[in-house]
N, C-alpha and C positions, 0 to 999 in steps of 0.2 A: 480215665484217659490213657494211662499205663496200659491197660487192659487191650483197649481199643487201637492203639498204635502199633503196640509188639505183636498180636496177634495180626493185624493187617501187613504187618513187615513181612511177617515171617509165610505168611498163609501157605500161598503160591505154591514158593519153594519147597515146603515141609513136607508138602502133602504129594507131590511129585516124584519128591526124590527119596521123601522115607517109603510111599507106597510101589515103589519101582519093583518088580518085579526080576526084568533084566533091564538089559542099555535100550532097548528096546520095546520093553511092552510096560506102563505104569499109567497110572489116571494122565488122563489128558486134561491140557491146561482149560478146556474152556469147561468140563465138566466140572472142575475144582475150582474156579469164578462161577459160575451159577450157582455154585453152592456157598459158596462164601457170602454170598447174596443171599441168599435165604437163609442158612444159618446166622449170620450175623444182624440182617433186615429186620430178619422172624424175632430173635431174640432180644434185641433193642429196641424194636418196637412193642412185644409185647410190655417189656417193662418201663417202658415212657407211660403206657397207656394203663398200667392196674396200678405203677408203684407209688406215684406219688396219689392217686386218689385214695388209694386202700389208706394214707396217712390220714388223710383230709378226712376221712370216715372217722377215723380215731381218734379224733380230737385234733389236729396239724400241729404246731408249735409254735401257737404265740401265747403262750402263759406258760410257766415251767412243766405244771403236770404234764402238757400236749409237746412237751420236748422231748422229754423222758420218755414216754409212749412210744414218740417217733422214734428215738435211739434204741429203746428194745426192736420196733421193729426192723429198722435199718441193721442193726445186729443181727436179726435172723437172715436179712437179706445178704452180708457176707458172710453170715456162716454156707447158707445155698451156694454162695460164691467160691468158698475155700473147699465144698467136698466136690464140686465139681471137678475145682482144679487137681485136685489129688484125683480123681475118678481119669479126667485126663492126663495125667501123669500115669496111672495106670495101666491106660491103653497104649500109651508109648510104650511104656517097658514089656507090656503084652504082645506085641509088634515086633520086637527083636527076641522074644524067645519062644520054645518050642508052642506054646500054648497058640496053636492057632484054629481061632473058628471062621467060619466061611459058608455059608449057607445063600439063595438065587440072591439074596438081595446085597451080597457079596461080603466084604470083611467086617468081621462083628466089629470088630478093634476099632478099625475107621469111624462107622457110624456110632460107637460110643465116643468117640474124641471129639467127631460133630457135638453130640447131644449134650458133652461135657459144657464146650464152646458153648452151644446154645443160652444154657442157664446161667453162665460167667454175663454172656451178654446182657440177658434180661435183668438180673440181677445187680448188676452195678449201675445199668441203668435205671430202673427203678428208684434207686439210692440218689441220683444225682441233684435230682430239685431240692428235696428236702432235704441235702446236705448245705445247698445251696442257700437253701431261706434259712436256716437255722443260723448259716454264716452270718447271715446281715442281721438276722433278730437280735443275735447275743451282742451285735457293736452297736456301742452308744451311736446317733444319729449323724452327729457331727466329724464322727469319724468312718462312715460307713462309704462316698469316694474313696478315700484311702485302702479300705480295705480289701476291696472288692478289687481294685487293680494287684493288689499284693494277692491276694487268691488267684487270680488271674495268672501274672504271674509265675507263681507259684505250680499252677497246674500244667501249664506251660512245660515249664522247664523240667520237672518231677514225671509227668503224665506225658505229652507225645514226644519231646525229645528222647526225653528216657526210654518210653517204649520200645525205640530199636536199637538205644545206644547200649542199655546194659544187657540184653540178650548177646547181642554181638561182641562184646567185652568175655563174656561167659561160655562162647565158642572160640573165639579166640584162645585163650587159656587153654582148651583140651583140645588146640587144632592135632597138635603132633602124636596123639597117641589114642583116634579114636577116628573110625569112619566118616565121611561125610553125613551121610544117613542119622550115626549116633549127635553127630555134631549138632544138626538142627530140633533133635529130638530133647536135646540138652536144654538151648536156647526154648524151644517153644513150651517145654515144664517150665524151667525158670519162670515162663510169663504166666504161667498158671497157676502155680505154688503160687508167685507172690499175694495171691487171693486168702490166703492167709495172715497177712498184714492186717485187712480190714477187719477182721473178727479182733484183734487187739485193739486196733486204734477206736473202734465202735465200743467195746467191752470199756477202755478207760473213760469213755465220752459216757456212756452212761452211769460207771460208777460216780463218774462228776455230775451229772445233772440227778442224781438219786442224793448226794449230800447235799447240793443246795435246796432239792426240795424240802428236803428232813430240816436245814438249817431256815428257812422259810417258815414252814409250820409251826418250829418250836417258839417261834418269834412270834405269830399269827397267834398263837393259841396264849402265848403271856398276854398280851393284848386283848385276847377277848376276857381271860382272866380278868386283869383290872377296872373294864366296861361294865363287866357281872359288879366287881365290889363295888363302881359306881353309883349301881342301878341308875345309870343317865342310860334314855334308850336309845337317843341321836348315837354316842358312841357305842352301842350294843349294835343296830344298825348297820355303821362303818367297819367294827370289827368283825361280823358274821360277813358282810361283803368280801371283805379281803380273804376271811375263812374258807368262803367259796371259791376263790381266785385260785387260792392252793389245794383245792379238795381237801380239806381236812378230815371229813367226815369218811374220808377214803384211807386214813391212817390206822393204820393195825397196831402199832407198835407201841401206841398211847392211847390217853383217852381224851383227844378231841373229838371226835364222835359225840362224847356225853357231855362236853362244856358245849358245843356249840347246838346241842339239843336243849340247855339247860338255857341257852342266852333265846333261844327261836322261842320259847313257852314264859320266861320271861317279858321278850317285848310282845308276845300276843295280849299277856296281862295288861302293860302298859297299854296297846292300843282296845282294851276292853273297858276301863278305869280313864281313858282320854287322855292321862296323864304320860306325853312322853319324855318329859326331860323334865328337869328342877326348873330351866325358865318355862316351862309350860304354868306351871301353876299360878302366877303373877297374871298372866294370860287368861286362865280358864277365870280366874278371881275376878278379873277385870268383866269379865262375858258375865259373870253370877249376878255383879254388880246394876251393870247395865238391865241384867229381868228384874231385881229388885225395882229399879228406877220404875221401869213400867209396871209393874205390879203397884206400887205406889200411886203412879198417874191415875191405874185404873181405879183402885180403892177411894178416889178422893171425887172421882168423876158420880163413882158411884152415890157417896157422899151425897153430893149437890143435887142428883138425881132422888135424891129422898127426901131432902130438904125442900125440895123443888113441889112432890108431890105431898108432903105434909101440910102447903100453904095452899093447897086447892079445896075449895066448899065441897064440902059432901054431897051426892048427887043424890035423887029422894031417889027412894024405894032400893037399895041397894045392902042396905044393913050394916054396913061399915063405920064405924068412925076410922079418924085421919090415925091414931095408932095405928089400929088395925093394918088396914091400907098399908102404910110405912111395915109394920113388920113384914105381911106379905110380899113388899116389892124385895 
């Protein structure tokens, strides 16, 4: 919103009175508004429209791994952001010294300040959603109203008041010993440098979402430990769940990888053997019991079924007696 403010304050003016040639001949205001339009439209649109889906592809961030993913790449997304604004600072100071190129399609200078701007725009825009949900993901529920006015805010008063108050602050200061020209050239780096901020503040957001995952796993992976000494499989189950929640098997740095391969071949045994917990087997006993019973019924049915046909007269011409008979039934 910084971005988006200081650069809309300053645009107009900047581009008028630093590309001036004389009092007389300089970009004209409606050329430098169509452009402002395109350059800022083009660049903020493209990045509404890949930044926050390219997250969404990579997992988003509603489980820590898919934080952390996002913060690296929100991180790449102000690093784009900070050589931009250097590359536009560049072209300023390229503009007031002899280095000048100029070719039909007119000042190189110029159209690398745009192309700077462009990327500043896509780029922070890109970053905006999924700064946004990662805000609310990480507040407990109950406090997520609250928060989200405090961002608010927050962005407010940091992001568009700021945007033309501390360029303006920062021309001020060198009004007395520095051309008009150099003044807004001043102001309009200032708002580009500050794209530099975001590669910090992105860089410590990830170092923090990289120690709670580590502190997650170490946690995840004691737990599937004591599941394994169990051999209970209900909790081998719950612990490889939660294992997958943190990607454990994604850690390099230990070897969860091998305990939770060790717990997955584990409860494949258990569900091969039928036996998945300690109270399973009262269970399965109870089921063996129950075929006994019928095994039983049937042995006794059989019984009477012999009995039955021991008391029948032998039929003539057959060759049997009732032994016989009875062994063959």
């Amino acid at each position: 919103m910084f971005q988006v403010s200081g650069i809309q304050y300053l645009w107009t003016r900047a581009f008028t009175e630093i590309w001036m040639v004389s009092p007389d001949r300089g970009l004209s205001k409606n050329w430098v508004t169509a452009m402002f339009i395109i350059v800022t439209g083009g660049g903020g649109g493209l990045g509404i429209a890949f930044g926050s889906w390219f997250i969404d592809r990579s997992g988003g961030y509603h489980q820590t791994p898919g934080v952390l993913r996002s913060f690296q790449i929100l991180w790449w997304y102000q690093m784009a952001a900070a050589l931009a604004g250097i590359g536009g600072v560049g072209a300023l100071y390229g503009k007031f010294h002899p280095w000048q190129y100029t070719s039909e399609w007119g000042d190189a200078w110029l159209w690398l300040c745009w192309f700077c701007i462009f990327v500043i725009y896509a780029a922070q825009n890109a970053s905006v959603a999924a700064l946004c949900g990662i805000n609310l993901q990480v507040i407990p529920e109950d406090q997520r109203t609250f928060a989200s006015g405090t961002e608010i805010t927050v962005r407010n008063i940091l992001g568009y008041i700021g945007g033309p108050l501390f360029p303006s602050i920062v021309m001020t200061l060198n009004s007395g010993w520095v051309a008009d020209g150099w003044q807004l050239s001043l102001g309009l780096g200032f708002v580009q440098m500050a794209n530099v901020l975001g590669v910090l503040v992105l860089g410590r957001l990830r170092l923090a979402a990289s120690l709670e995952l580590a502190q997650q796993r170490a946690d995840v992976l004691q737990e599937l430990r004591l599941a394994l000494q169990s051999e209970d499989a209900s909790k081998l189950e719950r612990a490889v769940a939660a294992a997958r929640r943190v990607e454990l098997e994604q850690d390099k740095h230990g070897d969860g990888a091998a305990v939770l391969g060790m717990a997955n071949e584990l409860i494949g045994r258990f569900h091969a053997r039928g036996e998945m917990s300690p109270q399973a087997v009262p269970r399965r006993m109870s089921e063996l019991e129950a075929e006994i019973g019928l095994l039983q019924s049937e042995i006794l049915r059989q019984q009477e079924e012999i009995r039955r046909l021991q008391l029948l007269p032998a039929s003539p011409g057959e060759g049997l007696d009732q032994p016989e008979m009875a062994a063959n039934v």
